[in-house]
Every structure is written in structure tokens, then in C-alpha cells.
mmCIF file of the N, C-alpha and C atoms, coordinates in Angstrom:
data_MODEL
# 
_entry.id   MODEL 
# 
loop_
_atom_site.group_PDB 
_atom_site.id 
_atom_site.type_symbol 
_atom_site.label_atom_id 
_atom_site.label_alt_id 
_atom_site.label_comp_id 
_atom_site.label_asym_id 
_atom_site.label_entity_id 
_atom_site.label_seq_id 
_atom_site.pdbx_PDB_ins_code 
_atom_site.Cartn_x 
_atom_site.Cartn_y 
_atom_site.Cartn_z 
_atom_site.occupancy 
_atom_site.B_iso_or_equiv 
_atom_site.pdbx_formal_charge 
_atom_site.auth_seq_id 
_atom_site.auth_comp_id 
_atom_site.auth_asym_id 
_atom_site.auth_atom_id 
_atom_site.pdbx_PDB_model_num 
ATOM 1   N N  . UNK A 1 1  ? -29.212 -19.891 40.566 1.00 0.00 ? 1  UNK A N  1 
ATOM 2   C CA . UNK A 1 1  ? -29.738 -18.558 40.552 1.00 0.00 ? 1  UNK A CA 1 
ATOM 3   C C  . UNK A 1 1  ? -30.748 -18.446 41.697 1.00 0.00 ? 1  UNK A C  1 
ATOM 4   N N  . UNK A 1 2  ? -30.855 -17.440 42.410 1.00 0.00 ? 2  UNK A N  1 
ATOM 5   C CA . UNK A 1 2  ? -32.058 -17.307 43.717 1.00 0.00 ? 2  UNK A CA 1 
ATOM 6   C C  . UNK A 1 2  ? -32.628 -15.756 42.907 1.00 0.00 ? 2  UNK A C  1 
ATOM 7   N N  . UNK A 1 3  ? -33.271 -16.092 44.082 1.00 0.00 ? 3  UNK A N  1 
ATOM 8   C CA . UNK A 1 3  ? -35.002 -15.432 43.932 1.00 0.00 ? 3  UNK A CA 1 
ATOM 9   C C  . UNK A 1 3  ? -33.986 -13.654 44.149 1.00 0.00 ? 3  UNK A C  1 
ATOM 10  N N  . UNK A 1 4  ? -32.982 -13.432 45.182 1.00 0.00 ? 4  UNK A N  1 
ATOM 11  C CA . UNK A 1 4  ? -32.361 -12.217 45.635 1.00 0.00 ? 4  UNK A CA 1 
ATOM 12  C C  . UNK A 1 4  ? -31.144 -12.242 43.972 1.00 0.00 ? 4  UNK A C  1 
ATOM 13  N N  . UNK A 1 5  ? -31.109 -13.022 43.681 1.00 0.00 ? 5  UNK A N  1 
ATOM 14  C CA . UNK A 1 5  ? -30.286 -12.660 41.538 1.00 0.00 ? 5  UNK A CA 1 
ATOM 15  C C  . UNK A 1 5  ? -31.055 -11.735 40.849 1.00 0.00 ? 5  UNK A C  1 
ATOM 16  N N  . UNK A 1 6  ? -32.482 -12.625 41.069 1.00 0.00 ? 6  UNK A N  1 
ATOM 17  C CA . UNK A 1 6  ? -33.281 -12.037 39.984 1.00 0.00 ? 6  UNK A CA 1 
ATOM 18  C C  . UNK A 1 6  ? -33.742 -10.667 40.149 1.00 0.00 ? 6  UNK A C  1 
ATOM 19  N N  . UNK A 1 7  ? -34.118 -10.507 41.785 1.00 0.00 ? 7  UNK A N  1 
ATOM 20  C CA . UNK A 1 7  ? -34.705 -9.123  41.816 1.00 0.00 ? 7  UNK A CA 1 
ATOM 21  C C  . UNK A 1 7  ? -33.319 -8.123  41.702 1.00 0.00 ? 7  UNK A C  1 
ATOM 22  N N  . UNK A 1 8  ? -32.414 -8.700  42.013 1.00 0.00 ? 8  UNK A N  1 
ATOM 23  C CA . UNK A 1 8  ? -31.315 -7.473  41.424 1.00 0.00 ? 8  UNK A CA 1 
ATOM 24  C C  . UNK A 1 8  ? -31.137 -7.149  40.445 1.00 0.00 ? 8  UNK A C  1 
ATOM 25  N N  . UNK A 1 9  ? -31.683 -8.226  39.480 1.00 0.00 ? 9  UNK A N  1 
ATOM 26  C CA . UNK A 1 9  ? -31.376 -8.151  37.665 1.00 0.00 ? 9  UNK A CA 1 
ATOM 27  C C  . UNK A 1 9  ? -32.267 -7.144  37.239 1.00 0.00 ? 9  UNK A C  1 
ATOM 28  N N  . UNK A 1 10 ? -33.081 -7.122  38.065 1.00 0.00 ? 10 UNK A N  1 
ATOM 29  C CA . UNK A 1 10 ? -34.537 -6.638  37.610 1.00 0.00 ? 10 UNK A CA 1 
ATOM 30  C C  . UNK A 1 10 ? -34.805 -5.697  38.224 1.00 0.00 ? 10 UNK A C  1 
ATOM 31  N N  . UNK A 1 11 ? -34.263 -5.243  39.500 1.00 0.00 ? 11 UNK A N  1 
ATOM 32  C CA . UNK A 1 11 ? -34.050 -3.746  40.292 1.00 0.00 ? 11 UNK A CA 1 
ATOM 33  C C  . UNK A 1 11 ? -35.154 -3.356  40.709 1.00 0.00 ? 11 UNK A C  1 
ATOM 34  N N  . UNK A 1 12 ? -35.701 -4.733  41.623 1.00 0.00 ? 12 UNK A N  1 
ATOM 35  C CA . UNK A 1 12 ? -36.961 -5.066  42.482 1.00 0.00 ? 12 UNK A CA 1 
ATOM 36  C C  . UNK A 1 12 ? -36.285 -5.452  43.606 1.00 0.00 ? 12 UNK A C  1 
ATOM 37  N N  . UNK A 1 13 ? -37.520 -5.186  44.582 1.00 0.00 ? 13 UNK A N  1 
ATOM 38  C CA . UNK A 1 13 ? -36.937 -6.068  46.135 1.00 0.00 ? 13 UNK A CA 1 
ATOM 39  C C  . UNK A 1 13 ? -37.176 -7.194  45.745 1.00 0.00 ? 13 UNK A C  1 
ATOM 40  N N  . UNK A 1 14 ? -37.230 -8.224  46.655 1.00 0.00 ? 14 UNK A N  1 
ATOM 41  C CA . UNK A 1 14 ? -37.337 -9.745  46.824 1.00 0.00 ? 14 UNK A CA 1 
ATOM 42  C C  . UNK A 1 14 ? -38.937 -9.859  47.316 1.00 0.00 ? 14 UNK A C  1 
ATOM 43  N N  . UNK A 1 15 ? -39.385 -8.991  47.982 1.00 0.00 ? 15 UNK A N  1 
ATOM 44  C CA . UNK A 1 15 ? -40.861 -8.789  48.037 1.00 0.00 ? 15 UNK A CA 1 
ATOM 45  C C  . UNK A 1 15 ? -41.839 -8.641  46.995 1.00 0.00 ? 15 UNK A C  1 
ATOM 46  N N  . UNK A 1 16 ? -41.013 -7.755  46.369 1.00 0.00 ? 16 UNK A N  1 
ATOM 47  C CA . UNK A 1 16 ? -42.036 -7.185  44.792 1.00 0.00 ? 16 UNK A CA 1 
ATOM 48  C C  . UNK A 1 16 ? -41.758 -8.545  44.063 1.00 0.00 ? 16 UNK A C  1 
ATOM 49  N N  . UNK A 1 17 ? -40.807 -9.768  44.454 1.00 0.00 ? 17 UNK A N  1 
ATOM 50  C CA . UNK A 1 17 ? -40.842 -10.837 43.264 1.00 0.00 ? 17 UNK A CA 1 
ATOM 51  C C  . UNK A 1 17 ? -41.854 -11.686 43.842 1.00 0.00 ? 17 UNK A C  1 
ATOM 52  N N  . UNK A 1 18 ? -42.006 -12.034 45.347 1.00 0.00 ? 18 UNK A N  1 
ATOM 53  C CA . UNK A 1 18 ? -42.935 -12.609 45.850 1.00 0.00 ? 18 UNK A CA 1 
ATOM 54  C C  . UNK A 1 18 ? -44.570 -12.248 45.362 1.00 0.00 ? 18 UNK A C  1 
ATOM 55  N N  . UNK A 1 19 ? -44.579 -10.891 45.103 1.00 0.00 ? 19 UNK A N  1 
ATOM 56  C CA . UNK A 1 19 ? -45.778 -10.793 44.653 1.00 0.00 ? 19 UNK A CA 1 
ATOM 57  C C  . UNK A 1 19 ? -46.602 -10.891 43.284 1.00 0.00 ? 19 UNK A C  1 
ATOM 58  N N  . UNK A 1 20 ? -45.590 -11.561 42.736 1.00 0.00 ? 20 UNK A N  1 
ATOM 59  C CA . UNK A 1 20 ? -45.860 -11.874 41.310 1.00 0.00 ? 20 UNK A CA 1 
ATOM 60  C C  . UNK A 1 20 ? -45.862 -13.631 41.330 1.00 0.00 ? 20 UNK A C  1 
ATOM 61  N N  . UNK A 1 21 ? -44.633 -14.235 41.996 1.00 0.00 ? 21 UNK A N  1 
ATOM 62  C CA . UNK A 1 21 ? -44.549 -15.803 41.803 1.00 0.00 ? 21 UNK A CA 1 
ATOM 63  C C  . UNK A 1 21 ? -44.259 -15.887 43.150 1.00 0.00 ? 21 UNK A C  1 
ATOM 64  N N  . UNK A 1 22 ? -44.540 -17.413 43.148 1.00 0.00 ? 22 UNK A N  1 
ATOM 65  C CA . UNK A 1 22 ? -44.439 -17.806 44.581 1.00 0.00 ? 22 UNK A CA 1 
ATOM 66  C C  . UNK A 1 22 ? -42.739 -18.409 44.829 1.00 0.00 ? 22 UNK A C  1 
ATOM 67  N N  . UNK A 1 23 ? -42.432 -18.918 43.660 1.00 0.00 ? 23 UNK A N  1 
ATOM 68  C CA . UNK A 1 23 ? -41.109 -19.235 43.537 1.00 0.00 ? 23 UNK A CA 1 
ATOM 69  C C  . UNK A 1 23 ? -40.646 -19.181 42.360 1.00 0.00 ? 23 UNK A C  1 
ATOM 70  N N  . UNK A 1 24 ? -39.205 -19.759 42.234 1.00 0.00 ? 24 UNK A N  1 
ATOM 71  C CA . UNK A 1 24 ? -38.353 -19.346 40.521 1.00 0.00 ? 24 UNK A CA 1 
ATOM 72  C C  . UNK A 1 24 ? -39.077 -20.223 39.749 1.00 0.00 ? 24 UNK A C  1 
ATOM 73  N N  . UNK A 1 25 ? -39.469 -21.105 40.102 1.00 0.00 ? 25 UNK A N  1 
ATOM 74  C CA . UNK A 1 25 ? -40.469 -22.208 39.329 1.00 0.00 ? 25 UNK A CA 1 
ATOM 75  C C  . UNK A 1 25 ? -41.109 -22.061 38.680 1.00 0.00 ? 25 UNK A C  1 
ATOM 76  N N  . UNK A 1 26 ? -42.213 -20.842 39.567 1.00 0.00 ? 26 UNK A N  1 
ATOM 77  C CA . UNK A 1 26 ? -43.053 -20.798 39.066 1.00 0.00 ? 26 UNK A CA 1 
ATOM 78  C C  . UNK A 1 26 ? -42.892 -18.976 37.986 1.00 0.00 ? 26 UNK A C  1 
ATOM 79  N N  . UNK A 1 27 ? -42.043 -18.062 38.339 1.00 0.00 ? 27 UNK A N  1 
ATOM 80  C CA . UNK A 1 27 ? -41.700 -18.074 37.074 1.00 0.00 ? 27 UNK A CA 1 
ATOM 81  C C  . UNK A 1 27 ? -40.997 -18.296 35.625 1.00 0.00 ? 27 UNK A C  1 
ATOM 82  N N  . UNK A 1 28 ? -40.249 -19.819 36.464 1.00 0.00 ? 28 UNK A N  1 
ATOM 83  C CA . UNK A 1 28 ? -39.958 -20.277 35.287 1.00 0.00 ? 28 UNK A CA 1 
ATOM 84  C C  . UNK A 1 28 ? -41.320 -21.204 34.370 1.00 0.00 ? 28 UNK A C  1 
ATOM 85  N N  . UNK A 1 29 ? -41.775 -21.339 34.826 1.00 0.00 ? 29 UNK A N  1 
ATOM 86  C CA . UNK A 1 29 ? -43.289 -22.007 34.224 1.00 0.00 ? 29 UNK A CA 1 
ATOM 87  C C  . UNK A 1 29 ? -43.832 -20.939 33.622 1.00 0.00 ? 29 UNK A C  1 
ATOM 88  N N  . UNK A 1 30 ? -43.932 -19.781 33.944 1.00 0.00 ? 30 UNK A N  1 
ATOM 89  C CA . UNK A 1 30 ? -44.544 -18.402 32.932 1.00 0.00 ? 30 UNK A CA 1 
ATOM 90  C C  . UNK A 1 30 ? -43.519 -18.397 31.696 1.00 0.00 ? 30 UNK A C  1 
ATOM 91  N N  . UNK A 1 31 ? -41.853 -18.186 31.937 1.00 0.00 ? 31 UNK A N  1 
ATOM 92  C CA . UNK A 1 31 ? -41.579 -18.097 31.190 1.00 0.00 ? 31 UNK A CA 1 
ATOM 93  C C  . UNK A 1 31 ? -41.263 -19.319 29.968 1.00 0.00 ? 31 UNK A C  1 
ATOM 94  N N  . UNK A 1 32 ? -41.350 -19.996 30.455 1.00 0.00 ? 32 UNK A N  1 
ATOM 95  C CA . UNK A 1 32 ? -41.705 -21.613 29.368 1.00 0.00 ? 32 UNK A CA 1 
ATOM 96  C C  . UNK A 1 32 ? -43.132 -20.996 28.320 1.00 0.00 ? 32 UNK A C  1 
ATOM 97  N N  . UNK A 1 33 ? -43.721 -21.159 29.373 1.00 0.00 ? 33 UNK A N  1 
ATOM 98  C CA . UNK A 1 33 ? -45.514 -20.997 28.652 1.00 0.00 ? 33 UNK A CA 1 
ATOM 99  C C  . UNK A 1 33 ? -45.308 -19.585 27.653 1.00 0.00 ? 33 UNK A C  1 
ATOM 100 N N  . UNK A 1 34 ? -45.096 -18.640 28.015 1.00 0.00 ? 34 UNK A N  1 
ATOM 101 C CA . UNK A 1 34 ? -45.056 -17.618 26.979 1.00 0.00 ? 34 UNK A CA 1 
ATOM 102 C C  . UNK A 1 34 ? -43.830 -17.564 26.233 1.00 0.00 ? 34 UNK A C  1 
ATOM 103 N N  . UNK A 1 35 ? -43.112 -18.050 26.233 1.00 0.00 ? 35 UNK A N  1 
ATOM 104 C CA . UNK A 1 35 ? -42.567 -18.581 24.825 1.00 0.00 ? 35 UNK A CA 1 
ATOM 105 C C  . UNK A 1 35 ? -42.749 -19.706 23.701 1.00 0.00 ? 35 UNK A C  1 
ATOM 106 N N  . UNK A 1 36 ? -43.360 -20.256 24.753 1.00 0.00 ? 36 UNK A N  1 
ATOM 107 C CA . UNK A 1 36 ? -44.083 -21.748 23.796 1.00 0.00 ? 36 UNK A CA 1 
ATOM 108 C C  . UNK A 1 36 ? -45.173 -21.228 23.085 1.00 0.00 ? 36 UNK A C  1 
ATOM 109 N N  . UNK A 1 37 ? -46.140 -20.053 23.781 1.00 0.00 ? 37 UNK A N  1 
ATOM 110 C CA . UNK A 1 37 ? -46.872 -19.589 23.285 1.00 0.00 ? 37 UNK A CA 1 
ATOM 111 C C  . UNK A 1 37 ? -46.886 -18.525 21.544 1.00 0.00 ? 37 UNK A C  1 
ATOM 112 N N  . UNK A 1 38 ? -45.176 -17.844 22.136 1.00 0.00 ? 38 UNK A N  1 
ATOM 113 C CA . UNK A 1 38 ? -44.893 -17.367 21.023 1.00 0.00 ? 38 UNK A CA 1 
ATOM 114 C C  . UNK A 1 38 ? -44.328 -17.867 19.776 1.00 0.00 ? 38 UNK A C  1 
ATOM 115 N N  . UNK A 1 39 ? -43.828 -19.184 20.015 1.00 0.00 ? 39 UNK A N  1 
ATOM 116 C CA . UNK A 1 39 ? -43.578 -19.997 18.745 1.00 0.00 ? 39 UNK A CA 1 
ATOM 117 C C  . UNK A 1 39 ? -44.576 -21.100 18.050 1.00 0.00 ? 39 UNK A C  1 
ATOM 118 N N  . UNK A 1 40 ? -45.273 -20.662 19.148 1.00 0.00 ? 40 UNK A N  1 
ATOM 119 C CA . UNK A 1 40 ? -46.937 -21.593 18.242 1.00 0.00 ? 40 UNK A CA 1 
ATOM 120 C C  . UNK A 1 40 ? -47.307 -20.666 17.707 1.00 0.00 ? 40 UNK A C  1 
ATOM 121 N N  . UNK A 1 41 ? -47.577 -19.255 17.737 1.00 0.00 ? 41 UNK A N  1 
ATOM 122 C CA . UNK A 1 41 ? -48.439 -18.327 16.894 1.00 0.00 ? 41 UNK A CA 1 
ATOM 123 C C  . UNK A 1 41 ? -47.643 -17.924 15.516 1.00 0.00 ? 41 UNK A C  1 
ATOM 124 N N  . UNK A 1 42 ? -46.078 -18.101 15.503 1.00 0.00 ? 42 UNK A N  1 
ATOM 125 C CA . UNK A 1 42 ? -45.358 -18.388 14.407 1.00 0.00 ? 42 UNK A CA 1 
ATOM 126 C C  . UNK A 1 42 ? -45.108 -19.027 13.880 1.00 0.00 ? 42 UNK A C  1 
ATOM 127 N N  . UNK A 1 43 ? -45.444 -20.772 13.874 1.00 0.00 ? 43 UNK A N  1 
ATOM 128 C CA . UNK A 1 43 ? -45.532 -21.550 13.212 1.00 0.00 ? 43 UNK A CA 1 
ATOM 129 C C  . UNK A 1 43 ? -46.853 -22.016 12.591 1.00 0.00 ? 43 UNK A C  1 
ATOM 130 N N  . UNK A 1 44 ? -48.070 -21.106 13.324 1.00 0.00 ? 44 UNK A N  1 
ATOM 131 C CA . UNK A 1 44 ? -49.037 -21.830 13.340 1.00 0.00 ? 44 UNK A CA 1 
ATOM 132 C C  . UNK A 1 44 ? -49.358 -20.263 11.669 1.00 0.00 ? 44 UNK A C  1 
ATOM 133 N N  . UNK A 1 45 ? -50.386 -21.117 10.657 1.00 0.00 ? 45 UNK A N  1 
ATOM 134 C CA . UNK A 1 45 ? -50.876 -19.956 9.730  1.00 0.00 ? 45 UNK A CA 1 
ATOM 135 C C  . UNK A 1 45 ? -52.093 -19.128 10.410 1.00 0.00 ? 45 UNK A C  1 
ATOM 136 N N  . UNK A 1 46 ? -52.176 -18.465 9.896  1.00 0.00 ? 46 UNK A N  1 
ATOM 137 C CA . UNK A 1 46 ? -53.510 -17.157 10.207 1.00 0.00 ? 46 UNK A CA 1 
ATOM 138 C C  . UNK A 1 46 ? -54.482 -17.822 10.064 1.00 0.00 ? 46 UNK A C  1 
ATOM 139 N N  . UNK A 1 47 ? -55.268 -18.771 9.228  1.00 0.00 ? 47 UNK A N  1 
ATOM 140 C CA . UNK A 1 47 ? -56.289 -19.215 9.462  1.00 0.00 ? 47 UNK A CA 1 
ATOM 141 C C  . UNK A 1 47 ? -56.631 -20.116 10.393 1.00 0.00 ? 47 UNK A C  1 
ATOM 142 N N  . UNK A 1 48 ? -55.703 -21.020 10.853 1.00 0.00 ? 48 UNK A N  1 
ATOM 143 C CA . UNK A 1 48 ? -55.996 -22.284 11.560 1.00 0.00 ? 48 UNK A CA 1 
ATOM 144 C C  . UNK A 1 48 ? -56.182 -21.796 13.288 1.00 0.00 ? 48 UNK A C  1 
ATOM 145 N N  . UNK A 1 49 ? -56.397 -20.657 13.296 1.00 0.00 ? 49 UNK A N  1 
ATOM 146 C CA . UNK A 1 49 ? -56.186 -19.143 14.932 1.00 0.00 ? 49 UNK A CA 1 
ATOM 147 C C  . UNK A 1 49 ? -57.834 -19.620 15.352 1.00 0.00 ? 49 UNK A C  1 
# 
């Protein structure tokens, strides 16, 4: 997959993706982290927050 996939998926230039991540890496590292994030706040109970 390249960086010119995604902004088509997403119906951005390749510029507007540059200005968010520097590479697919690195938003694949966002999207790791905020999903890891979202299955810790569902496994985790309300008090232990």
C-alpha cells in the first residue's frame, strides 16, 4: 500500500497526508496506539481509570 492508496481512499492529496504523518509508519503507529487504546478502556472496569 503507498502513501498515493491512502490519500485516494481518503480523497486527500499526498500533501495533506504529509501533513499529518511523516510516513505509513507512522500512521500506522497512530493507528496501533488508538486501538490498543480502545480495547484497554473496554477491558479495563470504571474504577481502576
Amino acid at each position: 500500500m503507498t502513501i498515493r492508496d491512502i490519500a485516494n481512499r481518503a480523497n486527500v492529496n499526498r500533501g495533506t497526508f504529509y501533513a499529518h504523518y511523516l510516513d505509513t509508519c507512522a500512521l500506522l503507529d497512530e493507528l496501533i496506539y488508538e486501538q490498543f487504546q480502545t480495547l484497554l478502556k473496554k477491558s479495563l472496569s470504571p474504577e481502576s481509570h
